[in-house]
C-alpha positions in Angstrom: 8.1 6.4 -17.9 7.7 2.5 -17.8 4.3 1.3 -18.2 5.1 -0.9 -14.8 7.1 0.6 -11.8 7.9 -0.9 -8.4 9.2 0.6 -5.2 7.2 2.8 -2.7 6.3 6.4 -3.7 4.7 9.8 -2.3 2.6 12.6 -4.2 -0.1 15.0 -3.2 -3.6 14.2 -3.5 -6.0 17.4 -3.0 -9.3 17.1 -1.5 -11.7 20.2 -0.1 -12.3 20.0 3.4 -15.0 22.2 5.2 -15.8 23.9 2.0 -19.3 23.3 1.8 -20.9 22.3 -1.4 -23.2 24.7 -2.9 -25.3 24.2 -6.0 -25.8 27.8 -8.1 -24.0 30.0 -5.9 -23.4 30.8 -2.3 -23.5 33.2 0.4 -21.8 35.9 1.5 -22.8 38.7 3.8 -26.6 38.2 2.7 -25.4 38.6 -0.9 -25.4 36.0 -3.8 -22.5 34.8 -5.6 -21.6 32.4 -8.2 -20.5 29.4 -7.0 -16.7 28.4 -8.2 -15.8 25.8 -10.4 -14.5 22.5 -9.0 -11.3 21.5 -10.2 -10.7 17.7 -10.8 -8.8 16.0 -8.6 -5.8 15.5 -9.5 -6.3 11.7 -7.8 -9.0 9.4 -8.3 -9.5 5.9 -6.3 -12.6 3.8 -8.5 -12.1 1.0 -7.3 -9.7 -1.9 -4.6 -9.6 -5.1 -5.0 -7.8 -8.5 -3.5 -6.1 -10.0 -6.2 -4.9 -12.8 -4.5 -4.7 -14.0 -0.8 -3.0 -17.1 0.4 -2.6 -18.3 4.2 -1.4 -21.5 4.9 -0.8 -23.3 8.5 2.4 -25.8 7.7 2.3 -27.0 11.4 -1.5 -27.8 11.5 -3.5 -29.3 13.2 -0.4 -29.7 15.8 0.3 -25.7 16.0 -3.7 -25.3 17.3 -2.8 -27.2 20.3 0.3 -25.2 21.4 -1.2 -23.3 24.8 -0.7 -19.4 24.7 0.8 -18.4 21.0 2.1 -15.2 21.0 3.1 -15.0 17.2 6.7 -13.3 16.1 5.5 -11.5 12.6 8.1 -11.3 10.0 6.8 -8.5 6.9 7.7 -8.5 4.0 6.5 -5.6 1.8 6.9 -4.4 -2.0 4.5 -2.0 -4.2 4.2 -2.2 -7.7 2.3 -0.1 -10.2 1.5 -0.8 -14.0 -0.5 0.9 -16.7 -4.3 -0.3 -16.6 -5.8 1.0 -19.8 -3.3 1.7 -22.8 -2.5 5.2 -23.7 -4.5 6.3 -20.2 -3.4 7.5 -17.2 -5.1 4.8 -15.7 -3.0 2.3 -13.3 -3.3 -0.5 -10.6 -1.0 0.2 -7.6 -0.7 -3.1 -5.5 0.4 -3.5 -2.2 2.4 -7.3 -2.2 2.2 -8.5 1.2 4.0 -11.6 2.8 3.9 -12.6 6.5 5.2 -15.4 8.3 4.8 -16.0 11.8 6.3 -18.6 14.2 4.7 -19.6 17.5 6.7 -17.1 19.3 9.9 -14.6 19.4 12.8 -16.5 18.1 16.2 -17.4 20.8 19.7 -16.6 20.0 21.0 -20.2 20.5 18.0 -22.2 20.2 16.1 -24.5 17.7 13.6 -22.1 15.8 10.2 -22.2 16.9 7.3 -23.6 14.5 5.8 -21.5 12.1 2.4 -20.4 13.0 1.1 -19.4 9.5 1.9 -17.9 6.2 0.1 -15.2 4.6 0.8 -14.1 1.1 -1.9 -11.0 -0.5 -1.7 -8.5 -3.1 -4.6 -5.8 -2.4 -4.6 -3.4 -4.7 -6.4 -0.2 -6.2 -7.2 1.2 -9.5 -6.2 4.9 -9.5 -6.1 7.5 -12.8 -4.2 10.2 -12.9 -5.6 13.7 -14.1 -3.3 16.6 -14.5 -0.3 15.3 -13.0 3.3 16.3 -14.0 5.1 14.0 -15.3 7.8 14.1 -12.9 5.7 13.4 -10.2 3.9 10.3 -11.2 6.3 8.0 -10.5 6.0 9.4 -6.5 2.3 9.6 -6.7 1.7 6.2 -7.7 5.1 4.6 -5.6 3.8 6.7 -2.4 0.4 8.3 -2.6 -1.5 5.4 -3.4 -0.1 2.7 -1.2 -0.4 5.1 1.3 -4.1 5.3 0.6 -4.6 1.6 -0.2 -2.4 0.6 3.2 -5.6 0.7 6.3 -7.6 -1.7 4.1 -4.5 -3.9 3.1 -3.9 -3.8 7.2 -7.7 -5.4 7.5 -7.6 -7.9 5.3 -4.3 -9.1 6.9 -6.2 -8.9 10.3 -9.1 -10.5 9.1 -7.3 -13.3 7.6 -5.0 -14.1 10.5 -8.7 -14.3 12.8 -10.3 -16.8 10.5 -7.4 -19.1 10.6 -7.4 -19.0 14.2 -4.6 -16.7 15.4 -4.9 -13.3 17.4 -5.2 -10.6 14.2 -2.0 -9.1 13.1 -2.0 -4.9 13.3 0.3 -3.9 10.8 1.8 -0.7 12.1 1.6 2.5 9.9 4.6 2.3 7.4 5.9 5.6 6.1 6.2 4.6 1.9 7.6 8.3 1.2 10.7 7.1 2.9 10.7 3.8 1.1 10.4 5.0 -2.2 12.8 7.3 -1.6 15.6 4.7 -0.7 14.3 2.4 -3.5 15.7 5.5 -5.6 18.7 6.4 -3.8 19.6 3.0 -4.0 18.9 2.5 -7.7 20.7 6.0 -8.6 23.8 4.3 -6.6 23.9 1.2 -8.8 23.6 2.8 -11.8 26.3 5.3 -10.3 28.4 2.2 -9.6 27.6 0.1 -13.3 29.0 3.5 -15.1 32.0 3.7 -13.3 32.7 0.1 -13.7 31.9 0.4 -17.4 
């Protein structure tokens, strides 16, 4: 597999839930047992970052005195993934984000209304990898992750849009099995197409 990889992606990440945590042993029915082994998971999240953020306001200080802005969000979306650590199964999965909003919805017919602002982030997370076929680390990393990195993506976007004076954007949940999964359907058709052409 490339070291780098772009798309949107979907894995499984195991955690235990309401097994509680015993140290030596637990027990059952009055009688002591040795406590099993914990596997590794097969997912691990150290750390998430902002690598960048940009918001600009083109229309300023003009677009602070339009009464009543109801902003018309236009998202743009991408993940990429690339080896962090060479010869490790350590990567950084970021979430590119890109927003522009105008001062309101726009009209079939009519002039375009000002943009409101710009936004332009890459959050992203540094995952490794432990145990995971190879087959499926191309989903883990394109679905998995961006899936986990996405609700703290959502709140810097929200947090952003508030400082620069705007009612916060709420990204609604985006579903990045089904978007990896065209990004591969779509590749698989154009190298379908270039061998036939060839």
């Amino acid at each position: 597999m490339s070291d780098t990889l772009s798309g949107a992606s979907s894995g499984t990440a195991t955690a235990l839930a309401g097994q509680p945590l015993v140290s030596g042993g637990e027990s059952v029915g009055g009688a002591m047992r040795a406590a099993r082994p914990l596997t590794p998971a097969p997912l691990v999240l150290s750390s998430q970052y902002v690598r960048e953020l940009s918001f600009r306001v083109p229309g300023a200080p003009g677009v602070y005195a339009i009464q009543q802005i109801r902003p018309h969000v236009v998202m743009n979306l991408d993940v990429q993934a690339r080896r962090a650590q060479e010869n490790q199964p350590v990567y950084e999965v970021a979430l590119l984000i890109q927003c522009t909003a105008t001062t309101q919805q726009p009209v079939s017919g009519e002039a375009p209304p000002p943009v409101a602002f710009i936004v332009e982030f890459a959050y992203c997370g540094i995952f490794t990898l432990q145990a995971v076929e190879a087959d499926a680390i191309e989903p883990v990393l394109l679905a998995e992750c961006p899936r986990l990195l996405f609700p703290f993506a959502r709140n810097v976007l929200a947090d952003a849009v508030r400082q620069g004076g705007f009612p916060p954007v709420m990204l609604q949940p985006i579903d990045f099995v089904a978007m990896w999964q065209e990004r591969r359907a779509a590749a698989q058709a154009g190298a379908v197409e270039a061998a036939g052409a060839g």
